[in-house]
KOLPA-199560 format. One record per residue: residue number from 1; residue in three letters; x, y, z of N, C-alpha, C in turn. Coordinates in nm, 4 decimals, m for minus. Atoms other than C-alpha are relative to their C-alpha. Example, Ala and Ser with C-alpha at 12.3 -4.5 7.8 and 13.67 -1.06 7.14 Angstrom:
2
ATOM 1 ALA 0.0890 m0.1190 0.0000 1.2300 m0.4500 0.7800 0.0900 0.1200 0.0000
ATOM 2 SER m0.0820 m0.1190 m0.0060 1.3670 m0.1060 0.7140 m0.0770 0.1090 0.0730
END
This chain:
158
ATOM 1 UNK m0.0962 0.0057 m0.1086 m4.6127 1.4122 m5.0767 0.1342 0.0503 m0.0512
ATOM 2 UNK m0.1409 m0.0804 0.0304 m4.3072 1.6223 m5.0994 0.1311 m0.0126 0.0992
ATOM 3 UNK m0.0638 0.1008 m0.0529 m4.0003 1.4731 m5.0102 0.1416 0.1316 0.0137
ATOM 4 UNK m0.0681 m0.1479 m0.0007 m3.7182 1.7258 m4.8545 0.1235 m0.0974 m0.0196
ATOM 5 UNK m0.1153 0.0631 0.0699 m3.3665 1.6488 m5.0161 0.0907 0.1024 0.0557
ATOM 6 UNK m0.0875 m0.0757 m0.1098 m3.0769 1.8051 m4.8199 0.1403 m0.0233 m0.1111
ATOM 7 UNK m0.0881 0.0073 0.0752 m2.7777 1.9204 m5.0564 0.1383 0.0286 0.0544
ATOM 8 UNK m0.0972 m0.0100 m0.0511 m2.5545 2.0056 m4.8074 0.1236 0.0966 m0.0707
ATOM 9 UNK m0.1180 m0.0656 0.0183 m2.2267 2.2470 m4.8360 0.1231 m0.0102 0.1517
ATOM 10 UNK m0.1264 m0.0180 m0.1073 m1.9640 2.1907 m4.5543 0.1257 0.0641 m0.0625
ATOM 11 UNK m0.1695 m0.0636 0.0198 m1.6588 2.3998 m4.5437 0.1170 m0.1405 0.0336
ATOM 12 UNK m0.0822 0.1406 m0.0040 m1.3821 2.1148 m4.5516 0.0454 m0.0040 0.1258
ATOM 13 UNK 0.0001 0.0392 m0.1630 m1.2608 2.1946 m4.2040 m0.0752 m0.0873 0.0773
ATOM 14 UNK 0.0836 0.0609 m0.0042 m1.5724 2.1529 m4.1082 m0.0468 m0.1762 m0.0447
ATOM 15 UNK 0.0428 0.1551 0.0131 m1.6180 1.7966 m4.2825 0.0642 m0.0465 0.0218
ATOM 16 UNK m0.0801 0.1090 m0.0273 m1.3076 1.6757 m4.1944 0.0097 0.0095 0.1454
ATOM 17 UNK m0.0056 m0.0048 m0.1379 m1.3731 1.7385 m3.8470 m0.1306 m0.1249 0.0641
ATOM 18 UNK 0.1084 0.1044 0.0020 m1.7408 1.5727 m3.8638 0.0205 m0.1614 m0.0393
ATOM 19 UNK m0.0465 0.1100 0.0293 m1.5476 1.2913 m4.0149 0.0854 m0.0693 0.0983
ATOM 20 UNK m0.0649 0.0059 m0.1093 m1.3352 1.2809 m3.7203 m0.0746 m0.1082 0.1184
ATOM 21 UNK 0.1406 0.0075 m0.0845 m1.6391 1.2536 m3.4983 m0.0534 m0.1232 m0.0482
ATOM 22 UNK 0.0562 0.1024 0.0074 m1.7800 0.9864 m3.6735 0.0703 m0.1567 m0.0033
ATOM 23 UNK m0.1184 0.0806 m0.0238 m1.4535 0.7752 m3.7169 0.0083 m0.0400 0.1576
ATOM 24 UNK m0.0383 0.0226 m0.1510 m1.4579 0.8304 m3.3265 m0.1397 m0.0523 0.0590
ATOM 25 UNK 0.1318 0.0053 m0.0763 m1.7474 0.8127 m3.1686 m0.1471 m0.0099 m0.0953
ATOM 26 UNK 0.1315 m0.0047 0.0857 m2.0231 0.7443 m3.4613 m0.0251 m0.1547 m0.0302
ATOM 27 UNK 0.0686 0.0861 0.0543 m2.1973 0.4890 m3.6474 m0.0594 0.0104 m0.1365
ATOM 28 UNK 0.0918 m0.0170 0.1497 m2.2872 0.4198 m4.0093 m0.0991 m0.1177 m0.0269
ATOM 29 UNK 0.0344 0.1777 0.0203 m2.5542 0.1213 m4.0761 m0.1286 0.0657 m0.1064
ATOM 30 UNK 0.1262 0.0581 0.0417 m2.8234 0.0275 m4.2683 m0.0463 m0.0589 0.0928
ATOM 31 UNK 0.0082 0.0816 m0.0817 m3.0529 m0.1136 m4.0358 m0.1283 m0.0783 m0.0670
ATOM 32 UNK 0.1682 0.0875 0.0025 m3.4090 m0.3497 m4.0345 m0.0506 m0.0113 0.0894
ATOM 33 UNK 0.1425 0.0502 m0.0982 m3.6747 m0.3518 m3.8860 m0.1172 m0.0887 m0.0268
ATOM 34 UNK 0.0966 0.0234 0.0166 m3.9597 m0.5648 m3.8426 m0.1748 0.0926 m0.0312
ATOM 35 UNK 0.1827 m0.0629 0.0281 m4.2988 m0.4264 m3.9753 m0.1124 m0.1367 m0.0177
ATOM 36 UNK 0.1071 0.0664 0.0655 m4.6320 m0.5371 m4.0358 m0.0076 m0.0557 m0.1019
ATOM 37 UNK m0.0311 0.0597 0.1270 m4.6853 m0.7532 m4.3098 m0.0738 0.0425 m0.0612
ATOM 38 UNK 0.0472 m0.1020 0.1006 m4.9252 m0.5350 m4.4392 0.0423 0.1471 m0.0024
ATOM 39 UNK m0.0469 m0.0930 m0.0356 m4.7672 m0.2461 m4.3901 0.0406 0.0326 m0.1771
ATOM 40 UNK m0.0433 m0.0619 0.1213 m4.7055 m0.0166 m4.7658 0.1397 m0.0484 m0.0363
ATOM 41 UNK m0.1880 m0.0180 0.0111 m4.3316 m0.1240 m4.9189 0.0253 m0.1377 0.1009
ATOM 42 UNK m0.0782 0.1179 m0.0818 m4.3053 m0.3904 m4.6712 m0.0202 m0.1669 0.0321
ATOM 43 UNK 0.0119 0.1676 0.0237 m4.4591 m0.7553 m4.7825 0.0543 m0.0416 0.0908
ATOM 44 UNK m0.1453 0.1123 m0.0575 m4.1579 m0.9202 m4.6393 0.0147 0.0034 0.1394
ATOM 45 UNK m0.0147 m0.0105 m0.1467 m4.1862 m0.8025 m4.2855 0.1025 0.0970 0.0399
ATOM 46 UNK m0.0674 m0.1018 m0.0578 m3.9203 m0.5659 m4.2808 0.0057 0.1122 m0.0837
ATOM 47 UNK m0.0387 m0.1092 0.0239 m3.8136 m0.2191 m4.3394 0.1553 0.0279 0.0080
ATOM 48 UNK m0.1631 m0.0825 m0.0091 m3.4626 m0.0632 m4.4276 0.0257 0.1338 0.0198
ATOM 49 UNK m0.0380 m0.1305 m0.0062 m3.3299 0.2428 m4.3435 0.1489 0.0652 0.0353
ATOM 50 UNK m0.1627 m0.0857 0.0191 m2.9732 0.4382 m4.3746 0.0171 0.0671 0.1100
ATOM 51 UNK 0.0527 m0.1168 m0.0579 m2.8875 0.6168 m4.0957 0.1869 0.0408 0.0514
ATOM 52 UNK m0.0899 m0.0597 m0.0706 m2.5858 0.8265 m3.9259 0.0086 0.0603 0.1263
ATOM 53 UNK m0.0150 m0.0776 m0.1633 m2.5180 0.8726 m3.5326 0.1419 0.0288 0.0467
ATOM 54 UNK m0.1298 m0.0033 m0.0625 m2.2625 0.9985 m3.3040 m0.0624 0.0117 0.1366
ATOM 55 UNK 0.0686 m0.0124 m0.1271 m2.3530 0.9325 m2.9393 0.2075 0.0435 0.0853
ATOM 56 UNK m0.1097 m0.0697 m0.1310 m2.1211 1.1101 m2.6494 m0.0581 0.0653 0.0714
ATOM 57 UNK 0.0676 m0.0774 m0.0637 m2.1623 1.2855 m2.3731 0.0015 0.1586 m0.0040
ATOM 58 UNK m0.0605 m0.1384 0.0444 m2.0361 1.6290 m2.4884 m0.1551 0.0689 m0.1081
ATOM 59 UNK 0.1474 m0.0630 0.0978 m2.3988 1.7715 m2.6035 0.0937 0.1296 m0.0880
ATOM 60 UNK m0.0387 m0.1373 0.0583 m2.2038 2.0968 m2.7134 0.0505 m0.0280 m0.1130
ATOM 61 UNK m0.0173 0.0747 0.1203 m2.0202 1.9189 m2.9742 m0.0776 m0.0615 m0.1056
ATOM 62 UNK 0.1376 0.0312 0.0838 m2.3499 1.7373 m3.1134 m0.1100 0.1190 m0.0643
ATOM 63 UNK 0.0940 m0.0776 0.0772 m2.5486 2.0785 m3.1311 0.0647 0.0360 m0.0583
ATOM 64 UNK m0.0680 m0.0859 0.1003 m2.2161 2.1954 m3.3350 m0.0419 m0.1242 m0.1241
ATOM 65 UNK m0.0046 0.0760 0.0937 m2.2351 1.9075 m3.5785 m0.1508 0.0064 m0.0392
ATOM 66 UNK 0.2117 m0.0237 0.0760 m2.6679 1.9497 m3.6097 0.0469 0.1410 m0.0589
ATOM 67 UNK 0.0365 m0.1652 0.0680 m2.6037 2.3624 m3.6558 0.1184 m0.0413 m0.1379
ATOM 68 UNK m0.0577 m0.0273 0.1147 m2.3391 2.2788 m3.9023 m0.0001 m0.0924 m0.1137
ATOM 69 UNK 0.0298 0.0578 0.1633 m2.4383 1.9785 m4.1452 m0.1524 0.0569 m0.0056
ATOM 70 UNK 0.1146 m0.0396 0.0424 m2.7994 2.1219 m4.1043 m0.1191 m0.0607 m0.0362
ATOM 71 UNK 0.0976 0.1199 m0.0195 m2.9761 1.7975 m4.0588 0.0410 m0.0626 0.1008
ATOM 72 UNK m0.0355 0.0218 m0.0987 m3.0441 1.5699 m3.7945 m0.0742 0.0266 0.1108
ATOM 73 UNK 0.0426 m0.0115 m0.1582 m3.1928 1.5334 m3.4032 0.0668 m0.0574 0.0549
ATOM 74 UNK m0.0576 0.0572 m0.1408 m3.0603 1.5106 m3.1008 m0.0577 m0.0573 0.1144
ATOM 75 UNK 0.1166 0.0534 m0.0497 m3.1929 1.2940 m2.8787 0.1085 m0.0747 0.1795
ATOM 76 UNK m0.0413 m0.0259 m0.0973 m3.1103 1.2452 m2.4957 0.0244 m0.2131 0.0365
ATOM 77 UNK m0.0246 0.1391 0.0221 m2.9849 0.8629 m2.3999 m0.0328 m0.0534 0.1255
ATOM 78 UNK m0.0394 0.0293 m0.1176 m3.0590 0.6831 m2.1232 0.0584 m0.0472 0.0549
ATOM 79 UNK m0.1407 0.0098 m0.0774 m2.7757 0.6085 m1.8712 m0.0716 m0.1320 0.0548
ATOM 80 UNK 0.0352 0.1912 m0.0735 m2.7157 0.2231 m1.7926 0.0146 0.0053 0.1169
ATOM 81 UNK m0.0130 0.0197 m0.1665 m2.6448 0.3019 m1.4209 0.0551 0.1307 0.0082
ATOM 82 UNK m0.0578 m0.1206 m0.0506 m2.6181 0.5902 m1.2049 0.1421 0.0251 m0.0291
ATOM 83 UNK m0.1441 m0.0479 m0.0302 m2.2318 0.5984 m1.2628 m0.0104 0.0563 m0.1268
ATOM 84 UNK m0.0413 m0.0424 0.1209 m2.2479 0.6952 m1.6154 m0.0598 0.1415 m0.0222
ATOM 85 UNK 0.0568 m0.1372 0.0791 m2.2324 1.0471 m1.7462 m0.0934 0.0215 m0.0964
ATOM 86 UNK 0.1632 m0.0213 0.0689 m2.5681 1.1508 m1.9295 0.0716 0.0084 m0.1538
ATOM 87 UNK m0.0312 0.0202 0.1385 m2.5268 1.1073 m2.3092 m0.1115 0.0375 m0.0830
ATOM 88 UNK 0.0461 m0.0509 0.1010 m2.6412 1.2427 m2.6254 m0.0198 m0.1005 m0.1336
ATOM 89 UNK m0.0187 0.0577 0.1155 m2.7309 1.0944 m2.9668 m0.0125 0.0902 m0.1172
ATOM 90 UNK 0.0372 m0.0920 0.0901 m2.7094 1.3117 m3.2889 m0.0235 m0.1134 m0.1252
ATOM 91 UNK 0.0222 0.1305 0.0798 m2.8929 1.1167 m3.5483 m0.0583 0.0689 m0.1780
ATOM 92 UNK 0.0273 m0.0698 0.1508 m2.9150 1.1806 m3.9590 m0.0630 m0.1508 m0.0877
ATOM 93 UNK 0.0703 0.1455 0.0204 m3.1369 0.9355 m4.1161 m0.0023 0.0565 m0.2178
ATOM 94 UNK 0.0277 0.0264 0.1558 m3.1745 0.8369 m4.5380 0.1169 0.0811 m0.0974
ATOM 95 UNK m0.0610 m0.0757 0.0789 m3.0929 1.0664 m4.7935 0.0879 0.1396 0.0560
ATOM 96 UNK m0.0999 m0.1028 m0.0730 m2.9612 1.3406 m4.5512 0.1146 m0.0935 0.0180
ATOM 97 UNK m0.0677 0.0577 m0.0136 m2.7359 1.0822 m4.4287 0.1130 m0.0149 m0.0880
ATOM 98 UNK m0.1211 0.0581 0.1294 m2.5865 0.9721 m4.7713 0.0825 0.1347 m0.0715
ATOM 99 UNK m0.0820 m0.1047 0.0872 m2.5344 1.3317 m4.8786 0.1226 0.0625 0.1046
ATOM 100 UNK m0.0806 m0.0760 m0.0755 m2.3711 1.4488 m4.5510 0.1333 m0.1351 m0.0085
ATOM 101 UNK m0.1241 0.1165 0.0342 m2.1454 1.1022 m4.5725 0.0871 0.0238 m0.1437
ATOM 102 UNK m0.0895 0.0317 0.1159 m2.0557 1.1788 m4.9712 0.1019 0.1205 0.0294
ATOM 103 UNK m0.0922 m0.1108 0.0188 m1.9206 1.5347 m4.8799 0.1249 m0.0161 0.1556
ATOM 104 UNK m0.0604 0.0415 m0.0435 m1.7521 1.3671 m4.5901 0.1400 m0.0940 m0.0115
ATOM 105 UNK m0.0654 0.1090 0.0521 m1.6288 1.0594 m4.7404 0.1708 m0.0040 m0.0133
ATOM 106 UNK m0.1601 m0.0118 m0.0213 m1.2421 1.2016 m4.8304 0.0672 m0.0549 0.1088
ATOM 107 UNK m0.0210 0.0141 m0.1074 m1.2188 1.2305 m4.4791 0.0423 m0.0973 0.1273
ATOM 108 UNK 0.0145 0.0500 m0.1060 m1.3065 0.9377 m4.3211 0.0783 m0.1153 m0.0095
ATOM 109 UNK m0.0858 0.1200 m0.0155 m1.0397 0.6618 m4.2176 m0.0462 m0.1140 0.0255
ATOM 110 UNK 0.0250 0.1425 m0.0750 m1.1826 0.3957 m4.0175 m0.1822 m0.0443 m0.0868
ATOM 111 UNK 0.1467 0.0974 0.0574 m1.5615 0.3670 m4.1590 0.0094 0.0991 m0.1703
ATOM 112 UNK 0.0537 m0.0015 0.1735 m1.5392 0.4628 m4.5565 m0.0734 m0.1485 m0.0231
ATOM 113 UNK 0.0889 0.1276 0.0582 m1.6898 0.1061 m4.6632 m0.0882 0.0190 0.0310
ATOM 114 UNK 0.1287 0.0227 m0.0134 m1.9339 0.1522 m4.4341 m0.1007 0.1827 m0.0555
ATOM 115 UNK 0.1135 m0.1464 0.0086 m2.0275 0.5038 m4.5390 m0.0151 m0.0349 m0.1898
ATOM 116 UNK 0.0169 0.0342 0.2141 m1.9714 0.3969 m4.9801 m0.1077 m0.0978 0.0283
ATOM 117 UNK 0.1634 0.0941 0.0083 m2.2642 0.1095 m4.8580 m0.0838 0.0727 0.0076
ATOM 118 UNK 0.1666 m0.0670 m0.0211 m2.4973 0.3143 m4.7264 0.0431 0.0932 m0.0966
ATOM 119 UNK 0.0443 m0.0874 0.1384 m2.4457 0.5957 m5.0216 m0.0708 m0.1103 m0.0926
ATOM 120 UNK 0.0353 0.1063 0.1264 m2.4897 0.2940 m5.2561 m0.1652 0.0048 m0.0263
ATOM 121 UNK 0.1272 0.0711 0.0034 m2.7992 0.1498 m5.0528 m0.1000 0.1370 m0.0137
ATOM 122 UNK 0.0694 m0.0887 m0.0368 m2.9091 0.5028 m5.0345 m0.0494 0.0676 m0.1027
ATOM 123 UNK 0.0181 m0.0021 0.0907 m2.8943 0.5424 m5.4100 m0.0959 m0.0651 m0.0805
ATOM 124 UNK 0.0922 0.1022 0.0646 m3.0793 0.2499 m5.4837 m0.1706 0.0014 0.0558
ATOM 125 UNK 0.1450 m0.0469 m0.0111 m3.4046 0.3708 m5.3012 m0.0697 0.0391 m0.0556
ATOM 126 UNK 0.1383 m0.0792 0.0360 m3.7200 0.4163 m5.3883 m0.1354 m0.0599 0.0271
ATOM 127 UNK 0.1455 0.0388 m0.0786 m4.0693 0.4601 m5.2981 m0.0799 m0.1068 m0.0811
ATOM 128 UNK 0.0369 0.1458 0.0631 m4.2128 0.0836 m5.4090 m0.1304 0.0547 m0.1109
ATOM 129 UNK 0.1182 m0.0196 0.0995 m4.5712 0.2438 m5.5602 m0.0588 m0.1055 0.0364
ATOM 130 UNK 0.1428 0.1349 0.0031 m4.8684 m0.0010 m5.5813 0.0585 m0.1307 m0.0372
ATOM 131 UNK m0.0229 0.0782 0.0511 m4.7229 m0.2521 m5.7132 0.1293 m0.0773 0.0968
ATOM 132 UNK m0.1310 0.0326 m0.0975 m4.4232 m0.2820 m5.4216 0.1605 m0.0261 m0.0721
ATOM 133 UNK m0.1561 0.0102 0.0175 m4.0620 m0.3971 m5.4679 0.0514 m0.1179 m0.1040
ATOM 134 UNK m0.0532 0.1414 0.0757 m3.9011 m0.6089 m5.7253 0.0653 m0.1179 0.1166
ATOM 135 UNK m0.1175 0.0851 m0.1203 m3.7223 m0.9481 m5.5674 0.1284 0.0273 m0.0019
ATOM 136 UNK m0.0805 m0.0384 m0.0021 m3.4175 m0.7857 m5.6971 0.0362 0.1702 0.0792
ATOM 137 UNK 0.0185 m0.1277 m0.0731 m3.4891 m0.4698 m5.5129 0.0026 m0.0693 0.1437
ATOM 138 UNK m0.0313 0.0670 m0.0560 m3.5279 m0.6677 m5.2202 0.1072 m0.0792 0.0385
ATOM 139 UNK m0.1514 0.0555 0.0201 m3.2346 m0.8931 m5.2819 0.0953 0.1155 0.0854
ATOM 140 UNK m0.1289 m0.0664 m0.0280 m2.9818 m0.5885 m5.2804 m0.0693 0.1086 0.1097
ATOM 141 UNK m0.0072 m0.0530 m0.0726 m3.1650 m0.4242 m4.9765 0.0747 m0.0902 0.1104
ATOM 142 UNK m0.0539 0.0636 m0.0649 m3.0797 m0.6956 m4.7720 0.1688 m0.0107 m0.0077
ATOM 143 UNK m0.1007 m0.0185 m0.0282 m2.7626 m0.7054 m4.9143 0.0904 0.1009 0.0694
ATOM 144 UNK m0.0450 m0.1201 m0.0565 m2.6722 m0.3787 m4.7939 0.0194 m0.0389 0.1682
ATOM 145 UNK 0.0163 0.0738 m0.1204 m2.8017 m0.4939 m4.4510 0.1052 m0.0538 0.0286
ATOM 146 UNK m0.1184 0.1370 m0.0085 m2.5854 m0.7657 m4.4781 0.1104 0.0462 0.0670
ATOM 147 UNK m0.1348 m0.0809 0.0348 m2.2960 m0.5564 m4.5360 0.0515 0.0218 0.0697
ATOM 148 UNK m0.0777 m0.0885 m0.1163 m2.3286 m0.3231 m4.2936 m0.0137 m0.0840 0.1532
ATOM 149 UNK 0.0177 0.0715 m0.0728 m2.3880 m0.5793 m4.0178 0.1499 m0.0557 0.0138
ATOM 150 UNK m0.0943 0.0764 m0.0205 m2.0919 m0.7549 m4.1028 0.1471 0.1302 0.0223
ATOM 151 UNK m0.1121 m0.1383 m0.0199 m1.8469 m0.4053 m4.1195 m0.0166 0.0457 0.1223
ATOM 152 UNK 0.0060 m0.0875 m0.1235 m2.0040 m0.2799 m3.8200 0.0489 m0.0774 0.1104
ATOM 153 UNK 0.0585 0.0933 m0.1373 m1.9566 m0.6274 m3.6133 0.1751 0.0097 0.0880
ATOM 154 UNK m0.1019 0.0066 m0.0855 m1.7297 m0.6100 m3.3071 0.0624 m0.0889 m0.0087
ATOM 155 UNK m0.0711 0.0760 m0.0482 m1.4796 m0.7801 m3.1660 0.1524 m0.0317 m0.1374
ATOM 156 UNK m0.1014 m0.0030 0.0679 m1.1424 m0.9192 m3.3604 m0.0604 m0.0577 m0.1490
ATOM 157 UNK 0.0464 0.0370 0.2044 m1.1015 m0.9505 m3.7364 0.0796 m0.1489 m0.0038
ATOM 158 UNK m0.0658 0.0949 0.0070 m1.0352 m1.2601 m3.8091 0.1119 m0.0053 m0.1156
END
């Protein structure tokens, strides 16, 4: 199994614009999911995964940010009630994610923490093998989780 690794080059305009975009209208998380408990890698019941979106309704803007980090789908949203303008999601998942976030990173004002977690958690991957995941491998996925749960969570800071 051959695993595609995305090295990315943005022109700095370019990333400090995508950084813009994601400051505004994006999302950085680690997330979890429930899996099977037999499921490869996933004993424990869940799954982690890194990921990067920017949802808006401006599709033209989203296919510029897919044609120009060069990873990524776009994916169509569905509208909570007829009043709302139709929306887009542009979505960069794992190791694309962490590389298009490190050549970003300068850039970004409002979510750096959450984009230095997910590089971190995105560093610390790897495919478990037969033998699955240490409890310290485990441990610091969750922590990541954690992390970004608590950086991402609305409402006032206390």
């Amino acid at each position: 199994m051959s695993m595609c690794i995305y090295h990315g080059n943005l022109a700095l305009a370019d990333a400090a614009y995508l950084a813009g975009l994601i400051d505004g209208e994006g999302s950085i998380a680690v997330s979890r999911t429930k899996t099977s408990a037999s499921a490869k890698a996933c004993k424990r019941g869940f799954a982690y995964r890194a990921s990067v979106t920017i949802t808006m309704t401006d599709l033209a803007v989203l296919e510029w940010a897919k044609r120009t980090a060069g990873v990524g789908n776009i994916c169509v949203k569905k509208a909570r009630s007829p009043n709302h303008k139709q929306a887009w999601s542009w979505t960069v998942w794992s190791i694309e994610a962490a590389t298009l976030l490190a050549q970003i990173l300068p850039f970004l004002k409002v979510k750096a923490e959450q984009a230095e977690n997910l590089i971190e958690f995105q560093g610390a991957m790897r495919q478990p093998g037969s033998k699955g995941l240490s409890d310290d491998e485990w441990s610091l996925r969750e922590a990541h989780y954690t992390k970004s749960q608590h950086l991402n969570q609305r409402g006032i800071a206390a």
